[in-house]
Structure formats: structure tokens, C-alpha cells
PyMOL Python script that loads the backbone (N, CA, C, O; Angstrom):
from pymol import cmd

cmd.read_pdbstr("""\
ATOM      1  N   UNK A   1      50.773  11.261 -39.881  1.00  0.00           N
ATOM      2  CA  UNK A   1      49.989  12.104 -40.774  1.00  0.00           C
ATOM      3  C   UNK A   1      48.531  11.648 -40.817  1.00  0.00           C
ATOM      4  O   UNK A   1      47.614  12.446 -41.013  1.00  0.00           O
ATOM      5  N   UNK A   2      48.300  10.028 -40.583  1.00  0.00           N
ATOM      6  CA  UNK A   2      46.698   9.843 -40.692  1.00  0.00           C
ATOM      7  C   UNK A   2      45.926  10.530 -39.742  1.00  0.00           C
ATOM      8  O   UNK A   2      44.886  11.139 -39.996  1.00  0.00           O
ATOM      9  N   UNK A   3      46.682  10.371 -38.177  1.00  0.00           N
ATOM     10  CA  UNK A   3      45.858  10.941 -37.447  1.00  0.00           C
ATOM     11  C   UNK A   3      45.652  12.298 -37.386  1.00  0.00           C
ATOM     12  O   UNK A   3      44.721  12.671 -36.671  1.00  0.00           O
ATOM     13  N   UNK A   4      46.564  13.456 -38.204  1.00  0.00           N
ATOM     14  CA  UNK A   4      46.247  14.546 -38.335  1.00  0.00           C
ATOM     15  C   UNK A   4      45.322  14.855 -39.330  1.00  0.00           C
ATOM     16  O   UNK A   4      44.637  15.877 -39.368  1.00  0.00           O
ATOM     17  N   UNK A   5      45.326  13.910 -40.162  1.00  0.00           N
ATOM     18  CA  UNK A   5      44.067  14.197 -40.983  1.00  0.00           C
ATOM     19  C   UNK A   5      42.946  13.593 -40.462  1.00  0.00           C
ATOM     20  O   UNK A   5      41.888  14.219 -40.515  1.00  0.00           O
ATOM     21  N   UNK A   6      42.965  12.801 -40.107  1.00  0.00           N
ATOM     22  CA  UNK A   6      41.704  12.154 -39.209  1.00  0.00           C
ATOM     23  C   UNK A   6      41.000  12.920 -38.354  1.00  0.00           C
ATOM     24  O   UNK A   6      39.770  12.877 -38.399  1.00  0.00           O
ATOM     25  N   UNK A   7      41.552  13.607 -37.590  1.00  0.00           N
ATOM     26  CA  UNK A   7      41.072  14.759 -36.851  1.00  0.00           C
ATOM     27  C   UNK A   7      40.953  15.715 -37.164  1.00  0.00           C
ATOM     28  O   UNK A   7      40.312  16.434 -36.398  1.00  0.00           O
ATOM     29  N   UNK A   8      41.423  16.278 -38.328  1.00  0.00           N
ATOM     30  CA  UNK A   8      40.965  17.142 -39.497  1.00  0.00           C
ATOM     31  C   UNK A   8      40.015  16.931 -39.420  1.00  0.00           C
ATOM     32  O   UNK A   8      39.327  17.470 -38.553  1.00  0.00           O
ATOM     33  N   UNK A   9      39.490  15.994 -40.339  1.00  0.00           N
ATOM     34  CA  UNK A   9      37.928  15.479 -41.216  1.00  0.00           C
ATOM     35  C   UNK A   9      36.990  15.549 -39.896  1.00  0.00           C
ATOM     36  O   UNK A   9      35.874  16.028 -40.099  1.00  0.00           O
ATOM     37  N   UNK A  10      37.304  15.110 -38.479  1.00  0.00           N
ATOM     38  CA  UNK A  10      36.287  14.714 -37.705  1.00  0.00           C
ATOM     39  C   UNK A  10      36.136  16.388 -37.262  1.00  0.00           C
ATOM     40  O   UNK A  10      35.133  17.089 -37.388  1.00  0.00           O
ATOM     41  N   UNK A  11      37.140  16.676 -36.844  1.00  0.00           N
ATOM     42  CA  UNK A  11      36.291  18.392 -36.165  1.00  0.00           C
ATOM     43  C   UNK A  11      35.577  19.165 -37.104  1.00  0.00           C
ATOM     44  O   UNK A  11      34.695  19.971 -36.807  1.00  0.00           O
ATOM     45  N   UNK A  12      36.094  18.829 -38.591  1.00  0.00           N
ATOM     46  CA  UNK A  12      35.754  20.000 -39.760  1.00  0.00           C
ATOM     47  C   UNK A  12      34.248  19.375 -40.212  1.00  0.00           C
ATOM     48  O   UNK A  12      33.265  20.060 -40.497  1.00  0.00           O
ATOM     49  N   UNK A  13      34.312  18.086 -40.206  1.00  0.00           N
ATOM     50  CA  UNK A  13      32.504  17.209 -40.396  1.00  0.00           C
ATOM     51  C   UNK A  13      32.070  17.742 -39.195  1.00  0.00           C
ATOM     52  O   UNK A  13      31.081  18.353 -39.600  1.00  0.00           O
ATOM     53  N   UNK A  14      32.129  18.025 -37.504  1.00  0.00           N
ATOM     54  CA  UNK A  14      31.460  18.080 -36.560  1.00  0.00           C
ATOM     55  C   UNK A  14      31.050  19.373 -36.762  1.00  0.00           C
ATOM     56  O   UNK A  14      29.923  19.696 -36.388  1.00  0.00           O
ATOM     57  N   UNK A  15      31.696  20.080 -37.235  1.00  0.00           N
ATOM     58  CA  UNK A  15      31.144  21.950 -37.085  1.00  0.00           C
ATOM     59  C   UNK A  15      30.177  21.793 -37.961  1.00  0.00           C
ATOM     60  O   UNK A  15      29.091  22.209 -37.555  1.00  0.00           O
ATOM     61  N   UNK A  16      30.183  21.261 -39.205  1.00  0.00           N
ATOM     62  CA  UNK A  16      29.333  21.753 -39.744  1.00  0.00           C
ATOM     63  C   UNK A  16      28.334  20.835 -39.833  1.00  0.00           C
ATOM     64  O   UNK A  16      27.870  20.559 -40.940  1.00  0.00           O
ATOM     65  N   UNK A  17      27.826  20.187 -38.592  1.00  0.00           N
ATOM     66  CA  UNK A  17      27.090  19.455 -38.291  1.00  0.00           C
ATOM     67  C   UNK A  17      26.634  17.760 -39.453  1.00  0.00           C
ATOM     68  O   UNK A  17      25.608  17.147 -39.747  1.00  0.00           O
ATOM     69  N   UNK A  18      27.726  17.676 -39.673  1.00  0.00           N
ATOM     70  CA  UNK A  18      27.157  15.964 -40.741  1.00  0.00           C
ATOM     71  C   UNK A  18      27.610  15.080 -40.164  1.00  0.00           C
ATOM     72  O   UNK A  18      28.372  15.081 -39.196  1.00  0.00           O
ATOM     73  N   UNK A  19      27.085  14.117 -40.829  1.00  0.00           N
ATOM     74  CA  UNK A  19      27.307  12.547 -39.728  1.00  0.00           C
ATOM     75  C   UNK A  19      28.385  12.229 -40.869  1.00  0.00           C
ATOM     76  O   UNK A  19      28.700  12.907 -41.846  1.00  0.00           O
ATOM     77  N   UNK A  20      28.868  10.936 -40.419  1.00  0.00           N
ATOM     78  CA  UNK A  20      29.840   9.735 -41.350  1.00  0.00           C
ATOM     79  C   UNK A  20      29.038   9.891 -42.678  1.00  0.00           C
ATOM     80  O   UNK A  20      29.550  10.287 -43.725  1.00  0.00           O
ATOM     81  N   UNK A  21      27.371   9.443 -42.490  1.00  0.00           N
ATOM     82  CA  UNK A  21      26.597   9.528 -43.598  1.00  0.00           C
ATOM     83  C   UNK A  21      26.402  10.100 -44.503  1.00  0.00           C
ATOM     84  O   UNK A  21      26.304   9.623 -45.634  1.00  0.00           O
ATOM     85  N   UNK A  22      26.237  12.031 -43.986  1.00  0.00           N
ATOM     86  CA  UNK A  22      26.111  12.871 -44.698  1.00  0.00           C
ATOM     87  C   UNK A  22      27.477  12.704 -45.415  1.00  0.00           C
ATOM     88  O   UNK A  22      27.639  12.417 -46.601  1.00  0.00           O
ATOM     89  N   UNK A  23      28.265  12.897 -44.639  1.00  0.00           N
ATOM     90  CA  UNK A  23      29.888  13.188 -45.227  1.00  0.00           C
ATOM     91  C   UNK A  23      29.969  11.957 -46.253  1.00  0.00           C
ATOM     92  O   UNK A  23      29.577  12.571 -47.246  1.00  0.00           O
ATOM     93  N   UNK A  24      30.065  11.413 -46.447  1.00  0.00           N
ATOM     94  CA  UNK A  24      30.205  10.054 -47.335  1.00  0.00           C
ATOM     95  C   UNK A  24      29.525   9.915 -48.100  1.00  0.00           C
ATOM     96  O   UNK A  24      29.943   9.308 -49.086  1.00  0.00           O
ATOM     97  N   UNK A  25      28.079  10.396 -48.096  1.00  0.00           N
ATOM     98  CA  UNK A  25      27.397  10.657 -49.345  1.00  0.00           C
ATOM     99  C   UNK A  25      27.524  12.060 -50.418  1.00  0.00           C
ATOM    100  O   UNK A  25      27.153  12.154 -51.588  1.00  0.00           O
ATOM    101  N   UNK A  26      28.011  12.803 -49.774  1.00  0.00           N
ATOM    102  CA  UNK A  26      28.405  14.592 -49.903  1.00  0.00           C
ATOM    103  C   UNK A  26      29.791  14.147 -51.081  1.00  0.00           C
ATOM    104  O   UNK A  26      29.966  14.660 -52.186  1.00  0.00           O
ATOM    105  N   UNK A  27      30.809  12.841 -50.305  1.00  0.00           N
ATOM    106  CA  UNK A  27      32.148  13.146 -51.076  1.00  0.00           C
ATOM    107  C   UNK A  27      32.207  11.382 -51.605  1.00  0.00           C
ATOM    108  O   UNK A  27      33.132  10.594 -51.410  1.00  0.00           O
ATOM    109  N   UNK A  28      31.108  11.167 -52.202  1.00  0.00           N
ATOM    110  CA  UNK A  28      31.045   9.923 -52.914  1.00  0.00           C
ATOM    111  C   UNK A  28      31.470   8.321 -52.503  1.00  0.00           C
ATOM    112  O   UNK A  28      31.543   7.343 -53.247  1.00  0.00           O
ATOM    113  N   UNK A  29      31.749   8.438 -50.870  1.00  0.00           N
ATOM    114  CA  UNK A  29      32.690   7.380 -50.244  1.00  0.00           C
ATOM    115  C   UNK A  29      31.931   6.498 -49.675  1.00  0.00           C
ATOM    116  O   UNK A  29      30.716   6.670 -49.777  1.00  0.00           O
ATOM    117  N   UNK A  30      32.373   5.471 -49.021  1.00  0.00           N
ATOM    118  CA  UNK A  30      31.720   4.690 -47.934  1.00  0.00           C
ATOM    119  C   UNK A  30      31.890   5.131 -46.683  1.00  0.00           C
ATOM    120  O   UNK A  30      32.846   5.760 -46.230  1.00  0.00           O
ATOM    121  N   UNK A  31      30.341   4.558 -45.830  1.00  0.00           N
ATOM    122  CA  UNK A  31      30.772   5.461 -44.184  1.00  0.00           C
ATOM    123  C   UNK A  31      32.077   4.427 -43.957  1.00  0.00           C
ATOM    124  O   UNK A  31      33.021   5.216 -43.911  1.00  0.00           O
ATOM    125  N   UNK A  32      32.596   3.146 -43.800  1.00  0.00           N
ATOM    126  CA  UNK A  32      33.676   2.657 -43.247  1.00  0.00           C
ATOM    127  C   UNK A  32      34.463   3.372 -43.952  1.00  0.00           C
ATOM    128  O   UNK A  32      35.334   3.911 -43.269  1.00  0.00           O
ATOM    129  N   UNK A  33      34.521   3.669 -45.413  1.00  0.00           N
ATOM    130  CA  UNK A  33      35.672   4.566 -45.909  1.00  0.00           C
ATOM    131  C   UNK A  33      36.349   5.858 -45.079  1.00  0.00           C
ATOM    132  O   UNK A  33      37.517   6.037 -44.738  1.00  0.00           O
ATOM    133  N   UNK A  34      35.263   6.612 -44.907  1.00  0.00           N
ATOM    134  CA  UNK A  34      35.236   7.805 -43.734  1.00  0.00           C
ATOM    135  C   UNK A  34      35.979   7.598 -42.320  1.00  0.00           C
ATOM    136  O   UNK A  34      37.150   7.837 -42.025  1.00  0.00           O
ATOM    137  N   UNK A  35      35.012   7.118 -41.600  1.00  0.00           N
ATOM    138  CA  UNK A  35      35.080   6.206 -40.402  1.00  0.00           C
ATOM    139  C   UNK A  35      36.991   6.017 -40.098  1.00  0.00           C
ATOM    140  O   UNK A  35      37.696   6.477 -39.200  1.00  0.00           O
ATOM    141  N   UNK A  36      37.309   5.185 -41.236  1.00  0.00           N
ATOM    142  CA  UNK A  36      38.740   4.628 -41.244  1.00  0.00           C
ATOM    143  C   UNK A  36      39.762   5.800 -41.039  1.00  0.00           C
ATOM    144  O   UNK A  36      40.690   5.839 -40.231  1.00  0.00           O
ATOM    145  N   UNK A  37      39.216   7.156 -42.353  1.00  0.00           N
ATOM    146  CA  UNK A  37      39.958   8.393 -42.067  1.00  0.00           C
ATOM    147  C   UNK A  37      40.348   8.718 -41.042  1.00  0.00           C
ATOM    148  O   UNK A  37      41.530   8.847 -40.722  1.00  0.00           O
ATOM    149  N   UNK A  38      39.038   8.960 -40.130  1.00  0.00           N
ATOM    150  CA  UNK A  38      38.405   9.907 -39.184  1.00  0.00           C
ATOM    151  C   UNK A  38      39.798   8.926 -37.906  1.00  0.00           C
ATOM    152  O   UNK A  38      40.505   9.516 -37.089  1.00  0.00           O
ATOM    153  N   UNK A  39      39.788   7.608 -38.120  1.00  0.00           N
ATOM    154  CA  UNK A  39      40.189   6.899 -36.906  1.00  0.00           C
ATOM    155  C   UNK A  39      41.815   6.705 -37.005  1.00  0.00           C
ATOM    156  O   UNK A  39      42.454   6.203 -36.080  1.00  0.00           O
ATOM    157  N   UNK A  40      42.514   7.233 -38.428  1.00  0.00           N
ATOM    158  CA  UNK A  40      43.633   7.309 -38.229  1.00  0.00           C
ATOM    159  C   UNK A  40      43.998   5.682 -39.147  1.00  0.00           C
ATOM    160  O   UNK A  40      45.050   5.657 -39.784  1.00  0.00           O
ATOM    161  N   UNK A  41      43.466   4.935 -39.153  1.00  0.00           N
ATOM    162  CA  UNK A  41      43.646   3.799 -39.793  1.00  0.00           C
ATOM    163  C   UNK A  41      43.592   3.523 -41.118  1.00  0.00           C
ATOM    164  O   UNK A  41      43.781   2.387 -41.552  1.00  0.00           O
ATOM    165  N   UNK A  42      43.404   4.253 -41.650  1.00  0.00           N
ATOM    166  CA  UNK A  42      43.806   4.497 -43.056  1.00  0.00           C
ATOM    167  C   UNK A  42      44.296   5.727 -43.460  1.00  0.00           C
ATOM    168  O   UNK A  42      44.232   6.774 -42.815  1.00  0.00           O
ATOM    169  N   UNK A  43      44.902   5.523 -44.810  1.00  0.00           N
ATOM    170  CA  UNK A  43      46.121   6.772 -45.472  1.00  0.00           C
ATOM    171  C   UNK A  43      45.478   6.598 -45.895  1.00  0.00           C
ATOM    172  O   UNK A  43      45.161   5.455 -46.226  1.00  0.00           O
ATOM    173  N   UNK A  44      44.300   8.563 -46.405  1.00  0.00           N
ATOM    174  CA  UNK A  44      43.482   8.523 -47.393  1.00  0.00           C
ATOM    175  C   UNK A  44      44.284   8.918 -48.995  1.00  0.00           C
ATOM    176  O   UNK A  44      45.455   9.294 -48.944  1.00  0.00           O
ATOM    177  N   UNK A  45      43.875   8.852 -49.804  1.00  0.00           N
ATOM    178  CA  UNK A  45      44.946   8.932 -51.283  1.00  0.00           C
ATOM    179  C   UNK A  45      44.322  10.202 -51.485  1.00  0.00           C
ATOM    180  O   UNK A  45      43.279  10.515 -50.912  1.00  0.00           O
ATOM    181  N   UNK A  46      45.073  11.109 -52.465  1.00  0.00           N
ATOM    182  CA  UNK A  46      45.083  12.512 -53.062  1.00  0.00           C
ATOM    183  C   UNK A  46      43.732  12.733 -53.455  1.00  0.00           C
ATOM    184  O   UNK A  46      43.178  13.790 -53.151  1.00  0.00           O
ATOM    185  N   UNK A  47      42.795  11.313 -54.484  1.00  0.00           N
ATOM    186  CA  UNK A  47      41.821  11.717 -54.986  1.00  0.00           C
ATOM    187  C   UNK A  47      40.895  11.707 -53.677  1.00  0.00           C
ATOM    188  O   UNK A  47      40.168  12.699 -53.625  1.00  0.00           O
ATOM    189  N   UNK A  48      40.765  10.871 -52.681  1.00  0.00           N
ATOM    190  CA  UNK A  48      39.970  11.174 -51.188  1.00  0.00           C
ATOM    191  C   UNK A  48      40.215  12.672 -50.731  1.00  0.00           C
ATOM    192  O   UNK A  48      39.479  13.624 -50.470  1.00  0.00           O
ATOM    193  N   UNK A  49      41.411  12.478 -50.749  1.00  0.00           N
ATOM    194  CA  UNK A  49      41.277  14.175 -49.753  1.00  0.00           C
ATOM    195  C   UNK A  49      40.285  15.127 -50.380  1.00  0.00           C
ATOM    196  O   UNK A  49      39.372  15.802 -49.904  1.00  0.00           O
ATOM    197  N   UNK A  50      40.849  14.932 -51.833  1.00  0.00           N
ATOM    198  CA  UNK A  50      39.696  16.113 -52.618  1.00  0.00           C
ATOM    199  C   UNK A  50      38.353  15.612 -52.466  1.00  0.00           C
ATOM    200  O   UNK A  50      37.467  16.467 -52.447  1.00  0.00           O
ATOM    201  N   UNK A  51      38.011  14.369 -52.349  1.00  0.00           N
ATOM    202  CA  UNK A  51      36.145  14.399 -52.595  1.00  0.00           C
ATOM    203  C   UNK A  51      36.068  14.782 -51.306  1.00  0.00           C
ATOM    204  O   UNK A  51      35.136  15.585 -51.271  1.00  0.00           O
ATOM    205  N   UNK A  52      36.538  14.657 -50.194  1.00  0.00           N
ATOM    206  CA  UNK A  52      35.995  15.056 -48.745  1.00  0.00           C
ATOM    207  C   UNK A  52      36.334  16.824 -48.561  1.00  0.00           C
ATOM    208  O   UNK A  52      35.727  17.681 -47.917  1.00  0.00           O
ATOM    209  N   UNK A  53      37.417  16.899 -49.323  1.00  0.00           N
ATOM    210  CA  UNK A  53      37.570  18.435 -48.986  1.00  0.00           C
ATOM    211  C   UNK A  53      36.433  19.078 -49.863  1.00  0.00           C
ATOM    212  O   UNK A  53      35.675  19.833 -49.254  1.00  0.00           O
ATOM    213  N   UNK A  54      36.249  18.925 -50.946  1.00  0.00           N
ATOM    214  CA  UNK A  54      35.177  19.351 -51.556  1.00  0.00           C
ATOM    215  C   UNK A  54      33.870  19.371 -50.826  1.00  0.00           C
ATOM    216  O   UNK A  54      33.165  20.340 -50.545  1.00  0.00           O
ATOM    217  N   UNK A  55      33.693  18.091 -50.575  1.00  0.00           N
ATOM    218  CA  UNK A  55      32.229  17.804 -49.545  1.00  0.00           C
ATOM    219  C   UNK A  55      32.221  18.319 -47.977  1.00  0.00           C
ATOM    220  O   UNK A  55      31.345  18.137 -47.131  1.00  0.00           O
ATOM    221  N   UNK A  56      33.686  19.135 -47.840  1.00  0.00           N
ATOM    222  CA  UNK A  56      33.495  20.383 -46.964  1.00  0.00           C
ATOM    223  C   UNK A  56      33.212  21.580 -47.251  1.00  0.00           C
ATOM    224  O   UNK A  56      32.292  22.212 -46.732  1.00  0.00           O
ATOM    225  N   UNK A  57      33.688  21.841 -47.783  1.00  0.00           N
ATOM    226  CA  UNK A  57      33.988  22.932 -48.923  1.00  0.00           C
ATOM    227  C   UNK A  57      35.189  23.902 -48.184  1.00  0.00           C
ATOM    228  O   UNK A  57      35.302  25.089 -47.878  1.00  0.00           O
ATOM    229  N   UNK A  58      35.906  22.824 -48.099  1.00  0.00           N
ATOM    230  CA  UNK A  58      37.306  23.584 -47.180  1.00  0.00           C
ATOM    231  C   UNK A  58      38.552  23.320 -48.668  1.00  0.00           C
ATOM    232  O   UNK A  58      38.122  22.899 -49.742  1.00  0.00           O
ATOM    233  N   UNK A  59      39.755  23.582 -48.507  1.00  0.00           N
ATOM    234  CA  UNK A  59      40.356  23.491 -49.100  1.00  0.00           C
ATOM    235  C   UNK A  59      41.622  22.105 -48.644  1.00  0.00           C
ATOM    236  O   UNK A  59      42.025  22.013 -47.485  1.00  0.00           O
ATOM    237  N   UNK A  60      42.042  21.260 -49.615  1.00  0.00           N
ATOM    238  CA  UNK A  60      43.226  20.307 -48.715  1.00  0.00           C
ATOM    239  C   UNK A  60      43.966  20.308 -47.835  1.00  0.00           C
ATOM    240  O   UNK A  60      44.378  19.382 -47.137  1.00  0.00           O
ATOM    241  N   UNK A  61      44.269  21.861 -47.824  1.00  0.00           N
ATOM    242  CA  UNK A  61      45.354  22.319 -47.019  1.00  0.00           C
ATOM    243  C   UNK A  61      44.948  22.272 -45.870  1.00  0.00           C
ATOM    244  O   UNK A  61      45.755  21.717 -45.125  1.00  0.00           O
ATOM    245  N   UNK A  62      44.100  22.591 -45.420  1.00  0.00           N
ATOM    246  CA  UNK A  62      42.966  22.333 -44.137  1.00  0.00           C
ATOM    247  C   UNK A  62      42.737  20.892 -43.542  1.00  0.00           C
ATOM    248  O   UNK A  62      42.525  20.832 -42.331  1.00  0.00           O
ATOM    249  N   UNK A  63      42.753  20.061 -44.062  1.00  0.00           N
ATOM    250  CA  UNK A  63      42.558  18.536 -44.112  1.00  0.00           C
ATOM    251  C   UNK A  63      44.180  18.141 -43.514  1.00  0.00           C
ATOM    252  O   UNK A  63      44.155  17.557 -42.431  1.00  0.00           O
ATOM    253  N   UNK A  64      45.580  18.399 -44.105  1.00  0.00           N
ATOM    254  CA  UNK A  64      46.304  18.656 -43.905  1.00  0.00           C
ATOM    255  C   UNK A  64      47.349  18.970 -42.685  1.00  0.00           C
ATOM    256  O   UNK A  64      48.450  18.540 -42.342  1.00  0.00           O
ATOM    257  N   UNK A  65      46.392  19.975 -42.200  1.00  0.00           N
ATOM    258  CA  UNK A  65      46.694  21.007 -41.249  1.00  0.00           C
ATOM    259  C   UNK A  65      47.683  20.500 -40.371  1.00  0.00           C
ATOM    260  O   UNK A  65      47.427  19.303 -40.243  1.00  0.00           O
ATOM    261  N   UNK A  66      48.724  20.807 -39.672  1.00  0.00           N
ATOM    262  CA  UNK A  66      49.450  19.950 -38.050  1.00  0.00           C
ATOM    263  C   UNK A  66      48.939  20.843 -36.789  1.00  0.00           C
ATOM    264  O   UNK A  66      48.956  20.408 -35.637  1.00  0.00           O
ATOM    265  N   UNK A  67      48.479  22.155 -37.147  1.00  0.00           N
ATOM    266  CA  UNK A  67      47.842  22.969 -35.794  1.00  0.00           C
ATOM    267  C   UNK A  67      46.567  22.520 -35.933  1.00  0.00           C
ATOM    268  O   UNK A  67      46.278  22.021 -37.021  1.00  0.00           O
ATOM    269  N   UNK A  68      45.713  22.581 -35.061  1.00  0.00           N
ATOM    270  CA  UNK A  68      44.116  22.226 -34.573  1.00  0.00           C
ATOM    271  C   UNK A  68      43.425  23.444 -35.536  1.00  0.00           C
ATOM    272  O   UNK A  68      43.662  24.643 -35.683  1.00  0.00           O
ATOM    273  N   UNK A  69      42.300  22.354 -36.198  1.00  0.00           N
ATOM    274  CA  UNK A  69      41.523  23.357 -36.824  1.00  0.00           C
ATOM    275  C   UNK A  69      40.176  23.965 -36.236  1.00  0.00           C
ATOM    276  O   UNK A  69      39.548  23.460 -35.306  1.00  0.00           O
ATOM    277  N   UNK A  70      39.991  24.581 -36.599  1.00  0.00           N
ATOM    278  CA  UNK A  70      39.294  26.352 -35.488  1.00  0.00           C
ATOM    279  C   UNK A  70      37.884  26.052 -36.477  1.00  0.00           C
ATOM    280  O   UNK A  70      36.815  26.218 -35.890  1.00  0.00           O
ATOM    281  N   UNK A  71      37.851  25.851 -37.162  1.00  0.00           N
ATOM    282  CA  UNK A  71      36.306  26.025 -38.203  1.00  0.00           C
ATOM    283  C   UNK A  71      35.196  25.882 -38.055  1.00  0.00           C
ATOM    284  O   UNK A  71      34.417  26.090 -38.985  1.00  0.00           O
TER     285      UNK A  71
END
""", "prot")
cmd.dss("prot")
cmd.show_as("cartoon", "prot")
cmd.util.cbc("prot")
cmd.orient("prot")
């Protein structure tokens, strides 16, 4: 499940063009906080998903996802 969310966060941050930086300042985190997501090496917790889904402005379920996200 990390790495499906990990690759969540990284294609859904790449479209809409933000770095680790932007993203991490957008959803209140640290870039290693991010970073860790993005790499599968950490299980982000319920309240993470929401500050990053928010600081997409996607919904959890999206973050989530097991098919490849299109966004």
C-alpha cells in the first residue's frame, strides 16, 4: 500500500508542477516527510493523507488509488 500511495503523491505533485518543497509547505510537512511517502518507505497516517490531499486538492481516495492516476 506505501508504494501505491507513494506513486500517488509523486505523479499527482508532478502534474501539477510542485517540488517536495512546494508540496510540504502547501500540506504543513517536512520535505524528508514527503520524500519518505513518495519512496514507499513510510506508512503515511490518516491525518498525512489529508494535509497532502488537501495540498492537492484531490480527494484521499485518489492518494489511495491501486489503478495509475491520469491527473
Amino acid at each position: 500500500m506505501s508504494t501505491v500511495v507513494g506513486n500517488n503523491v509523486r505523479t499527482l505533485r508532478e502534474s501539477r508542477g510542485l517540488s517536495f518543497e512546494d508540496l510540504a509547505r502547501r500540506a504543513g510537512m517536512t520535505k524528508s516527510g514527503v520524500w519518505m511517502i513518495e519512496q514507499g518507505k513510510s506508512s503515511p497516517t490518516m491525518t498525512s493523507l489529508e494535509k497532502i490531499a488537501r495540498a492537492l486538492s484531490t480527494p484521499v481516495s485518489e492518494l489511495v488509488r491501486e489503478d495509475a492516476v491520469t491527473q
